[in-house]
C-alpha positions as CSV (number, residue, x, y, z in Angstrom):
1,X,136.4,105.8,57.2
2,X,133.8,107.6,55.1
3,X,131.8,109.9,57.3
4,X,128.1,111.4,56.3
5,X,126.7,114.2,58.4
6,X,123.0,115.0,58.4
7,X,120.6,117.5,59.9
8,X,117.0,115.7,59.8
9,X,116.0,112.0,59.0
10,X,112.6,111.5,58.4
11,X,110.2,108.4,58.2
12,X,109.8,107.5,55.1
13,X,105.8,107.2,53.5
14,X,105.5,103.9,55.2
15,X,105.8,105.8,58.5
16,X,107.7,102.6,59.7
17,X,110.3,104.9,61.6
18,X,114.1,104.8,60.8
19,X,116.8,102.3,61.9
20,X,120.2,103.5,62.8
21,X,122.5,100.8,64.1
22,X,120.1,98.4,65.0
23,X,117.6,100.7,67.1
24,X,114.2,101.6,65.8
25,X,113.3,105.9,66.0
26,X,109.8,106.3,65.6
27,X,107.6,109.1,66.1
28,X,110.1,111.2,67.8
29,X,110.9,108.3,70.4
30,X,112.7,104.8,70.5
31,X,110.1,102.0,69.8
32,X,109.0,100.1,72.7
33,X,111.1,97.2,72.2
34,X,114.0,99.2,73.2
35,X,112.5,100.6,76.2
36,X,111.1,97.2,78.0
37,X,111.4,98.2,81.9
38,X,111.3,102.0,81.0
39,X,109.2,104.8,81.8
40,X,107.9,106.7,78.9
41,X,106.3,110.0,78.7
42,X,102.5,109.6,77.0
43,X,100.6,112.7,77.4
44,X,101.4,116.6,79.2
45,X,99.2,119.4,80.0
46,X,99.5,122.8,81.0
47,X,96.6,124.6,82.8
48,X,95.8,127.6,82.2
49,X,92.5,128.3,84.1
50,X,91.6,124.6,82.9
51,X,88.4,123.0,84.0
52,X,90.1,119.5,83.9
53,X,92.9,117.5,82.9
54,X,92.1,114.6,80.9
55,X,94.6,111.5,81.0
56,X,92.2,108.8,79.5
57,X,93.5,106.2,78.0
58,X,92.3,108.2,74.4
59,X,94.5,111.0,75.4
60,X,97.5,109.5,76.6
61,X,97.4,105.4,74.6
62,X,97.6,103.9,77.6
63,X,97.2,99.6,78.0
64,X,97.2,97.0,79.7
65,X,99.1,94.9,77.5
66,X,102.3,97.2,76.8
67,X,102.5,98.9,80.5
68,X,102.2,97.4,83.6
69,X,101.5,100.8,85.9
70,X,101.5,105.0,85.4
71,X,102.6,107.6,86.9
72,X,101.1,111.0,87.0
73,X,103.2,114.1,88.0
74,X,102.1,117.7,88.6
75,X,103.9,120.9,89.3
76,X,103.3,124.7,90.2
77,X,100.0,123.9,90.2
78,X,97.3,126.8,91.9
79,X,93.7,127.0,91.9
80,X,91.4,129.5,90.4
81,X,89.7,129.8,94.0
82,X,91.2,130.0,97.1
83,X,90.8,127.2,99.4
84,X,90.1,125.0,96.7
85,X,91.3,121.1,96.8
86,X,93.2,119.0,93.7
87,X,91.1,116.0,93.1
88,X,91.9,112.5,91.4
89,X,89.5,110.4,89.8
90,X,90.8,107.1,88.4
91,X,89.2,106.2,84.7
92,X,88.1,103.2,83.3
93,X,88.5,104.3,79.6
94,X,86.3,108.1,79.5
95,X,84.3,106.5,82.9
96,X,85.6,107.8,86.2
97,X,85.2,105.6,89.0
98,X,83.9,107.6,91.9
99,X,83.4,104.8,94.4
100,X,84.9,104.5,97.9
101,X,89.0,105.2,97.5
102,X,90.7,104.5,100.9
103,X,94.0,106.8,101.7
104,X,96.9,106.5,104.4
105,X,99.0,109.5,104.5
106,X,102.2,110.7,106.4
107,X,102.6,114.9,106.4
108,X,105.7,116.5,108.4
109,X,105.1,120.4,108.2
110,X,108.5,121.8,106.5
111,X,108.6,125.5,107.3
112,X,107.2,124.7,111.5
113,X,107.3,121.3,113.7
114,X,105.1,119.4,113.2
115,X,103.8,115.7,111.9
116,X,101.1,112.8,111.6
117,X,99.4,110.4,110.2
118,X,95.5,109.7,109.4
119,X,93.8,107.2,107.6
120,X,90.6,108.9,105.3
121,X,88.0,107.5,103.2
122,X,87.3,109.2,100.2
123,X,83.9,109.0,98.7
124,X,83.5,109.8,94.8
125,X,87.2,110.9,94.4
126,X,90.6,110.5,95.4
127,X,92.9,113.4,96.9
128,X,96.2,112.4,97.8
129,X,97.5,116.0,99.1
130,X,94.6,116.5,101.8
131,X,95.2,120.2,102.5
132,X,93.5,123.1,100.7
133,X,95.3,125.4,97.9
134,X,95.6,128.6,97.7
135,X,95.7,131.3,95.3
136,X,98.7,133.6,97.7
137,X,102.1,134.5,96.3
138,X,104.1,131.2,96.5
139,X,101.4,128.8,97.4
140,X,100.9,126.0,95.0
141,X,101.2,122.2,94.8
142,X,103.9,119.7,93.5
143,X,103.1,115.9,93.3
144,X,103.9,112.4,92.0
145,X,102.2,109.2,92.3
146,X,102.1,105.9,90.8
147,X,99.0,103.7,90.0
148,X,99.6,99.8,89.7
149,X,95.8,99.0,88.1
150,X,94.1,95.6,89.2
151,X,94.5,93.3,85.9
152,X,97.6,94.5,84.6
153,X,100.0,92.6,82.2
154,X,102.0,91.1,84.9
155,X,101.1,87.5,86.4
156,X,98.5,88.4,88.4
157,X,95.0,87.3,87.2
158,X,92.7,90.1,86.2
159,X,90.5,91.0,89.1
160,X,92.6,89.0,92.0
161,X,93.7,92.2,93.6
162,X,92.3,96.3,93.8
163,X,94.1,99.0,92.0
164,X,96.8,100.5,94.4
165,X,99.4,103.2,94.4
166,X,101.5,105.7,96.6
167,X,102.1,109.5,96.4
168,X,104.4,112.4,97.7
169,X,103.9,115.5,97.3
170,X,104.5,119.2,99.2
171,X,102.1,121.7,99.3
172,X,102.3,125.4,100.8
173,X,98.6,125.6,101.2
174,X,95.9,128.4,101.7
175,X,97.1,129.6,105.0
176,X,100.6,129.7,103.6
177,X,101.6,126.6,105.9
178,X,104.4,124.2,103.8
179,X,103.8,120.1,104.4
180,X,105.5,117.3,102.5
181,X,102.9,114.7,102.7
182,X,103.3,110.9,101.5
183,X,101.5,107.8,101.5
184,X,99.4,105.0,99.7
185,X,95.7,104.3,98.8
186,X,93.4,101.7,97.2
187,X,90.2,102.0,95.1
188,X,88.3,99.0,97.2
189,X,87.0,97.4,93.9
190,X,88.7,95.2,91.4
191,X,87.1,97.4,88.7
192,X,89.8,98.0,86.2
193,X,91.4,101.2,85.5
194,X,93.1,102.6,82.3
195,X,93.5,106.3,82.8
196,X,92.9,109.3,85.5
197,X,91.0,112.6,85.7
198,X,92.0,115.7,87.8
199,X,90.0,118.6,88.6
200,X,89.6,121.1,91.9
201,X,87.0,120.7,94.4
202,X,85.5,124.1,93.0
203,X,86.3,126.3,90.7
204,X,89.4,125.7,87.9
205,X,92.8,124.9,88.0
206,X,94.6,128.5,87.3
207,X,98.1,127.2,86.3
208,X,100.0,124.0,86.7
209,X,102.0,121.0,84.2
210,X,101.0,117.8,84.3
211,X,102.9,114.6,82.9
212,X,101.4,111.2,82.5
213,X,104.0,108.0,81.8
214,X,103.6,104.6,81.4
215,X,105.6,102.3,82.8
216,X,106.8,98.6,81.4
């Protein structure tokens, strides 16, 4: 069997991607039709004494019609100024929606005992690790959450249900204290989201990496 061994394959001026074997490579990924059910990486940032992160759906190509939720993930992430909180604010193309976001949250401290649960209303913004960050040796934040928008591409109607999503994350905060903290929230609007914004409380976000996917 004849045998041909290559370094580089590139799209050809058409920028139609290449087919090996029957699978489509196009702009340094699989085209979608290969991925239905996957998760696929959109857009990444890394802070460095950043103002704001920007995951609008002009950033990161984000739709209705091809995903069906994101998720956002963040890591190593510290604030500028001490005491300072990560905010959330779900986007409706470059809009934020800063109405009433409603939040349930488990926390179990890790490095002590102790635990709860409280339920918080969040005016303006969403924060899903409640707990101020600090700018100490070894405090910063790690998160993940998941945001299933009302009038997605699945089967339910556009505007029958609210935007929803749940969250984990652990955070060794300001005073050095460690909690893993989990939970769920809802915007309390059918308004339709595309996209997210995060930003501190005060101040910029010193370091951090930040994924956005979209999920099929």
């Amino acid at each position: 069997m004849s045998e041909i061994q290559v370094n580089t394959i590139n799209e050809y001026t058409g920028a139609n991607g290449v087919t090996i074997d029957g699978v489509l490579l196009k702009d340094n990924q699989m085209a979608g039709t290969y991925l239905d059910g996957g998760i696929i990486k959109l857009a990444s940032v890394t802070a460095n004494n950043t103002a704001e992160i920007d995951f609008s759906t002009s950033v990161t190509g984000w739709n209705n019609t091809t995903y069906r939720s994101f998720i956002v993930r963040g890591r190593w992430i510290k604030p500028a100024t001490d005491t300072a909180r990560l905010y959330q604010y779900l986007a409706s193309d470059a809009s934020k929606r800063t109405g009433t976001y409603e939040l349930g949250t488990y926390q179990a401290r890790v490095d002590s005992s102790a635990s709860g649960y409280y339920q918080q209303d969040q005016s303006g913004y969403l924060e899903i690790g409640t707990y101020a960050l600090g700018t100490g040796t070894n405090e910063s934040m790690a998160f993940e959450m998941q945001v299933f928008p009302a009038g997605d591409s699945g089967n339910a109607p556009s505007g029958s249900i609210i935007t929803g999503g749940f969250f984990r994350c652990i955070i060794k905060g300001s005073d050095a204290a460690t909690y893993s903290m989990q939970g769920g929230f809802q915007y309390n609007s059918t308004s339709y989201m595309d996209g997210i914004y995060l930003s501190m409380s005060t101040g910029n976000i010193d370091q951090g990496e930040f994924e956005f996917y979209g999920v099929k």
